[in-house]
C-alpha positions as CSV (number, residue, x, y, z in Angstrom):
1,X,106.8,58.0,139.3
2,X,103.1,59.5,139.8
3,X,101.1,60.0,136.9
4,X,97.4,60.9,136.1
5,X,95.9,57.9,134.0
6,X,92.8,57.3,132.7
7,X,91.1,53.8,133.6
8,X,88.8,53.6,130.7
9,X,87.0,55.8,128.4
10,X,84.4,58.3,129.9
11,X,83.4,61.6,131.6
12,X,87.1,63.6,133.3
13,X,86.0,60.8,136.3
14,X,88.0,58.5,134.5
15,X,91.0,59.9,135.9
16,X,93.1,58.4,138.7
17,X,96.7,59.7,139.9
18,X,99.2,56.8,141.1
19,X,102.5,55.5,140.8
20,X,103.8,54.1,137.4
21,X,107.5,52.7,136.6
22,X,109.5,55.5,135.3
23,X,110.6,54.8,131.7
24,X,114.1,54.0,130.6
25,X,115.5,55.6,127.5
26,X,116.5,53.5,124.7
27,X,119.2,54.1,122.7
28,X,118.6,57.7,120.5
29,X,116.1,58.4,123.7
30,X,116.3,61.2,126.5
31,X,114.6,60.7,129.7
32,X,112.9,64.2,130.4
33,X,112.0,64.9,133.9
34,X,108.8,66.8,133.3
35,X,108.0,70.4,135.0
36,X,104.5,71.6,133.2
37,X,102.3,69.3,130.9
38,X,100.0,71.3,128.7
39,X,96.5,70.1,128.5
40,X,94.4,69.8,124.5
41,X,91.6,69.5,123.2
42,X,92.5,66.1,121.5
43,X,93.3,64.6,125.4
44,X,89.2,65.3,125.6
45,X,88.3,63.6,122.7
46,X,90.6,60.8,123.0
47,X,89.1,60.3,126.9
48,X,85.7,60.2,125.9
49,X,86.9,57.2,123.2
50,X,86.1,58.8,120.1
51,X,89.6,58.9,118.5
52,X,91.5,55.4,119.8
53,X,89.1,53.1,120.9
54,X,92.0,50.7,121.3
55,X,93.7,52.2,124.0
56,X,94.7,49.6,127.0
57,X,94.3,51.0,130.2
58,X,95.6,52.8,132.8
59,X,96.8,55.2,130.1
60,X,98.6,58.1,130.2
61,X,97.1,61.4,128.2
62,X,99.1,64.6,126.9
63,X,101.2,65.5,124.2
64,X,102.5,68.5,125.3
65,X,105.5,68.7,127.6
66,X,108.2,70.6,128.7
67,X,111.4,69.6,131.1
68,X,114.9,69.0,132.1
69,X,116.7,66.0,130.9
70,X,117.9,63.7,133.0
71,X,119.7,60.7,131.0
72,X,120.0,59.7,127.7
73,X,120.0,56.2,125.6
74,X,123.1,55.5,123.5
75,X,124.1,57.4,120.9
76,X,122.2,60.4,122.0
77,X,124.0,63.6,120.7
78,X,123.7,67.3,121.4
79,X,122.1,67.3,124.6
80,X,123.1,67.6,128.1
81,X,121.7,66.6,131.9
82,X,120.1,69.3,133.1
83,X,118.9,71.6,130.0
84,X,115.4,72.4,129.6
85,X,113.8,70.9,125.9
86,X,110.3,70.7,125.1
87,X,109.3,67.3,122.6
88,X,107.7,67.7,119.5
89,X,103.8,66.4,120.3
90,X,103.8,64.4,117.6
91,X,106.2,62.8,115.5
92,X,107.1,59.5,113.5
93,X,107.6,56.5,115.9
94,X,109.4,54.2,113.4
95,X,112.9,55.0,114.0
96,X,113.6,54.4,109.8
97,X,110.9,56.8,109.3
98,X,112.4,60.3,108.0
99,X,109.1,61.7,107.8
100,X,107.2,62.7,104.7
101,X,107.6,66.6,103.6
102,X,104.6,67.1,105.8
103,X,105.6,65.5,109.0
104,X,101.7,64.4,109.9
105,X,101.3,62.6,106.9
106,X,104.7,60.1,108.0
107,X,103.9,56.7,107.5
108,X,104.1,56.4,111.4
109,X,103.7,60.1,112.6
110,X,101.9,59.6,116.0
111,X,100.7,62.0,118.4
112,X,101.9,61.7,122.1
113,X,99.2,60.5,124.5
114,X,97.1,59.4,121.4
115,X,98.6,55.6,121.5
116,X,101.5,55.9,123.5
117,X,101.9,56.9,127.4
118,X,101.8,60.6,127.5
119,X,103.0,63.7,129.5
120,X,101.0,64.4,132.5
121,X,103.4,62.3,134.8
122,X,106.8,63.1,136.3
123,X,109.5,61.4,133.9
124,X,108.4,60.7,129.7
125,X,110.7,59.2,127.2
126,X,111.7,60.7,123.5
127,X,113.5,60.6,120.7
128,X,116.4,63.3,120.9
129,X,115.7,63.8,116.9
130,X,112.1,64.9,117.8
131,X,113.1,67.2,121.1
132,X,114.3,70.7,121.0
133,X,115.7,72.9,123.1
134,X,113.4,75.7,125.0
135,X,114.2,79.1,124.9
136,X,115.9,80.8,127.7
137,X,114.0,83.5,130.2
138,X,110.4,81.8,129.9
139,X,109.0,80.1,132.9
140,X,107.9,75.7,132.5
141,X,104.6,76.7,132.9
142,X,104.2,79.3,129.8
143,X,106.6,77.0,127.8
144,X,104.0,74.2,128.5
145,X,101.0,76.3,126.9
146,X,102.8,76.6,123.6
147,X,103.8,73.3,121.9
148,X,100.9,71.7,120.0
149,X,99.0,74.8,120.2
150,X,101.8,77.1,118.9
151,X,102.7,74.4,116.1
152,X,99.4,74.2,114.7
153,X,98.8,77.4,115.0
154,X,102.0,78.5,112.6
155,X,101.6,75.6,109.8
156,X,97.5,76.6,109.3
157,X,97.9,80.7,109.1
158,X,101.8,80.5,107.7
159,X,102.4,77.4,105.5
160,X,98.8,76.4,104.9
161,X,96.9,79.6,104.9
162,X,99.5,81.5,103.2
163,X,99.2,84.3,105.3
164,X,101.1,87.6,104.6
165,X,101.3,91.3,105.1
166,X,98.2,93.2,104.8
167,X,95.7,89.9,104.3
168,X,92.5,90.0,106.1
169,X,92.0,86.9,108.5
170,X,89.2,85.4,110.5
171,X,90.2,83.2,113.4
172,X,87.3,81.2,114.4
173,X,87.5,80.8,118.5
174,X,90.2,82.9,118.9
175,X,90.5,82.6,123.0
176,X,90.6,78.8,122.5
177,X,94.1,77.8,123.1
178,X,94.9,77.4,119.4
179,X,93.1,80.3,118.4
180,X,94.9,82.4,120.6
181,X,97.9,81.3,118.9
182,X,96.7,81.6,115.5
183,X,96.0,85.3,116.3
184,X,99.1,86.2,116.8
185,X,100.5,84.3,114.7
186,X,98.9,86.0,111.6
187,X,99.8,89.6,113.3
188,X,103.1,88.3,113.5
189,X,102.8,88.0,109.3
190,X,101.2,91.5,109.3
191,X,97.7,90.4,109.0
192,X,94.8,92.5,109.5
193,X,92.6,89.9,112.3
194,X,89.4,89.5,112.9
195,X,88.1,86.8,115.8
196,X,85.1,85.3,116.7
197,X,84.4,84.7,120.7
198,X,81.6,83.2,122.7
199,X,81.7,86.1,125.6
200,X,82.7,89.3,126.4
201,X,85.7,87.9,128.8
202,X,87.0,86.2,126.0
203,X,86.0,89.3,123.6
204,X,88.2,91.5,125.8
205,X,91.1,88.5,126.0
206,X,91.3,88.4,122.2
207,X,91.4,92.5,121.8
208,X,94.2,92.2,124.2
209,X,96.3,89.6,121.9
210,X,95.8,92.2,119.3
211,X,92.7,91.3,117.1
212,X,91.4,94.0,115.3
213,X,88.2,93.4,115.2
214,X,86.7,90.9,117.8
215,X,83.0,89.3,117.1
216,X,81.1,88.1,119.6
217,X,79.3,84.5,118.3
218,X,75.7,85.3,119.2
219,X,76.0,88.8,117.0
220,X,75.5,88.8,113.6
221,X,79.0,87.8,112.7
222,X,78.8,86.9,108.9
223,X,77.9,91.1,107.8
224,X,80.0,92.1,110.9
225,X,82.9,90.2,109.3
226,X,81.8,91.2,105.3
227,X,81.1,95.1,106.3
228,X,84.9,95.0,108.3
229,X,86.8,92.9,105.6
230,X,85.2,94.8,102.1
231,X,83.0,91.7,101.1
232,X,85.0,89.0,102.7
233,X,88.5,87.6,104.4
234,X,91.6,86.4,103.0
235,X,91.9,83.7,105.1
236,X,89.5,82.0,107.7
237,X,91.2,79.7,109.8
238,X,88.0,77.0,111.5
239,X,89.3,75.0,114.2
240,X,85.4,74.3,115.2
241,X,84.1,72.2,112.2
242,X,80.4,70.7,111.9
243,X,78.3,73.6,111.4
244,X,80.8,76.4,111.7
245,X,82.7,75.3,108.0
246,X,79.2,76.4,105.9
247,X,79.3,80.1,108.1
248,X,83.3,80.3,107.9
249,X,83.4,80.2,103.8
250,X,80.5,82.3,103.8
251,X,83.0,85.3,105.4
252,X,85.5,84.4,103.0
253,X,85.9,86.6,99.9
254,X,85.6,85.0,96.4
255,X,88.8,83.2,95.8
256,X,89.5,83.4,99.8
257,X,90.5,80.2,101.4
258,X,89.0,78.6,104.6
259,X,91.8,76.5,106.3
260,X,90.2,73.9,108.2
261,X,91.7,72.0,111.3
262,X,89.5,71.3,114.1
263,X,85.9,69.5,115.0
264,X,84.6,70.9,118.1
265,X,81.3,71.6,116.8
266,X,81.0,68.5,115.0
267,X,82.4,65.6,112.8
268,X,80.4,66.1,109.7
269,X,79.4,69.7,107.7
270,X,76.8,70.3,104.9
271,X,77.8,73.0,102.6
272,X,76.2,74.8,99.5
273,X,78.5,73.9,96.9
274,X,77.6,76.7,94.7
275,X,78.5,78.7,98.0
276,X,82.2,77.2,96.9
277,X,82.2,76.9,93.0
278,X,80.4,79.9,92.0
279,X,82.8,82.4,93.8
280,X,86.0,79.5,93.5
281,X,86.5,79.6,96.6
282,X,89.1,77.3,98.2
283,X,88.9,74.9,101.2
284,X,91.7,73.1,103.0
285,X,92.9,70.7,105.7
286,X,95.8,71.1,108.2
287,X,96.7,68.9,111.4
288,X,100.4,69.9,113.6
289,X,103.2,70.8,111.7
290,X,106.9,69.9,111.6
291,X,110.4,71.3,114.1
292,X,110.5,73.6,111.0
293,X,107.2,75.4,112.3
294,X,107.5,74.6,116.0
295,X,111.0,76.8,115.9
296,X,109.8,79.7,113.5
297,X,107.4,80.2,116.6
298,X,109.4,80.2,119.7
299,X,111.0,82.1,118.0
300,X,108.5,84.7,117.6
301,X,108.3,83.9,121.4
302,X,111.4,84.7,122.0
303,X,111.2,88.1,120.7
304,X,107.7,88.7,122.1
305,X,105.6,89.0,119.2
306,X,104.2,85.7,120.5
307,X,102.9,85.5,123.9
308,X,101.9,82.1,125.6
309,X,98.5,82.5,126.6
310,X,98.6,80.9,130.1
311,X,94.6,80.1,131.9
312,X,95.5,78.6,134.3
313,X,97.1,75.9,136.2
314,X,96.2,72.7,138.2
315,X,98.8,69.8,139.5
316,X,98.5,66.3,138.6
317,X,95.9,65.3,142.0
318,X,93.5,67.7,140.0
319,X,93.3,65.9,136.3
320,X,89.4,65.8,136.5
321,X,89.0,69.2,136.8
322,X,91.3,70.0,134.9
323,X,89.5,68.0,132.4
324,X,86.0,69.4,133.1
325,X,87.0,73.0,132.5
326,X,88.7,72.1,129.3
327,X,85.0,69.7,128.2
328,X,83.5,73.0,129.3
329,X,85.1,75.4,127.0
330,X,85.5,77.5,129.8
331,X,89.6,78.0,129.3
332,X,90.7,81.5,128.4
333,X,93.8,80.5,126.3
334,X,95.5,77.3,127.2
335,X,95.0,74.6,130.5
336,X,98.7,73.2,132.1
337,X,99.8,71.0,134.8
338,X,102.2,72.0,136.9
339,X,104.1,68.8,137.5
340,X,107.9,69.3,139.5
């Protein structure tokens, strides 16, 4: 089967497409022939070598998927040749493992691509527990944009943030392709939503998914932000980390929460504690959440009150530039391959 795999860790040169022995499902496994791989932030980080420097090469990146099964190990249940399902990105790998009440936190919870082969090649293996069935009347290619992004997106506003009707919520890079989701997500809960962008194409993008107020990062976002919300947000949801945490509890009112599940800007933050204690505000962590979360959004899909957020699309020959938009920033919502 061809595949794009990386050959060591580096810049998106890395990349090479070639031919790679299709897997075989084991039993409680589904072979998925795979039509659009989405493309994540994480596939970046874990190229460059920060996150596995372990990894043994040629490797295969992505976690997100979405296809058409096309045999199944023994003992498979519940699934027929030729339906469309979309894997879970991440899930626990020991087959004993029942996961914890917070699927990440699974003594072997595991995201796809991160130490296992990945999705940007024809034919990927799964467990049928972890794989659900994609909605009917939405294209591969959409489908692909949603998975990790959609997941994360509904456990950090929803379950973690606690988001609910009439809160005020600042997203943090709302045309990123997680932000995007988290947008909607908290309009979805009846949120009033505020967004920070880096341009005015993305400024007009994020008005579109139906931000209320849209913030442009060079302006002066923390009164901006104070003046719209009456002193301060609900909820601020920071996928960017490093320097952006210190500026995203600042726009939070006193008691406000900052929900915090990303690290573009950086790996470490300095914050004012008294900037915390005095005003008892809260800060916490989120990574991907469970089927639980994953359904309760394409679901929201299905109806429409979630849109996939599509940027565009590349095929597998076209991995490193794929990957050098995504280092770029450049995406407008969410990168995918379009693989059969």
């Amino acid at each position: 089967m061809k595949a794009a795999v990386i050959t060591g860790f580096g810049t998106p040169s890395v990349f090479q497409t070639t031919n790679v022995s299709r897997p075989v499902p084991k039993a409680h496994e589904l072979l998925v022939r795979i039509e659009a791989a989405g493309i994540n932030r994480l596939d970046h980080y874990i190229r460059e070598g920060g996150v596995n420097p372990d990894l043994t090469f040629p490797h295969i990146l992505g976690s997100d998927a979405v296809g058409v099964v096309e045999d199944a190990g023994n003992d498979v249940t519940g699934f027929s040749v030729g339906e469309r399902v979309i894997p879970m990105p991440g899930y626990p790998t020991n087959p004993t493992d029942d996961g914890a009440d917070v699927l990440a936190v699974s003594p072997s919870y595991a995201i796809r691509g991160l130490a296992e082969n990945g999705t940007y090649a024809e034919y990927m293996t799964v467990p049928a527990r972890w794989t659900l069935k994609a909605p009917e009347g939405i294209s591969a290619v959409d489908l692909a944009t949603l998975p990790m992004a959609l997941v994360t997106a509904v456990r950090a506003v929803k379950v973690v943030g606690g988001v609910k009707k009439n809160d005020t919520v600042l997203v943090q890079a709302g045309a990123s392709g997680t932000g995007s989701f988290m947008v909607q997500v908290a309009k979805a809960l009846g949120a009033k939503v505020a967004a920070t962008v880096r341009s005015e194409e993305k400024r007009a993008f994020v008005t579109g998914l139906g931000a209320d107020l849209v913030v442009n990062m060079k302006e002066d976002t923390l009164n901006t932000v104070r003046e719209w919300s009456g002193g301060g947000v609900d909820v601020v949801i920071d996928n960017l980390g490093g320097e952006s945490l210190a500026r995203s509890v600042e726009m939070s009112r006193p008691l406000g929460l900052t929900v915090l599940m990303g690290n573009v800007l950086g790996l470490e933050s300095v914050l004012p504690v008294r900037s915390v204690f005095f005003p008892q505000r809260r800060i916490a962590g989120t990574l991907m959440g469970g089927v639980d979360d994953l359904e309760w959004g394409l679901g929201q899909v299905q109806t429409g009150t979630v849109k996939p957020t599509l940027d565009r699309t590349y095929s597998l020959d076209e991995a490193e530039a794929a990957h050098i938009r995504l280092a770029a920033g450049d995406a407008v919502g969410n990168i995918v391959f379009e693989v059969s």
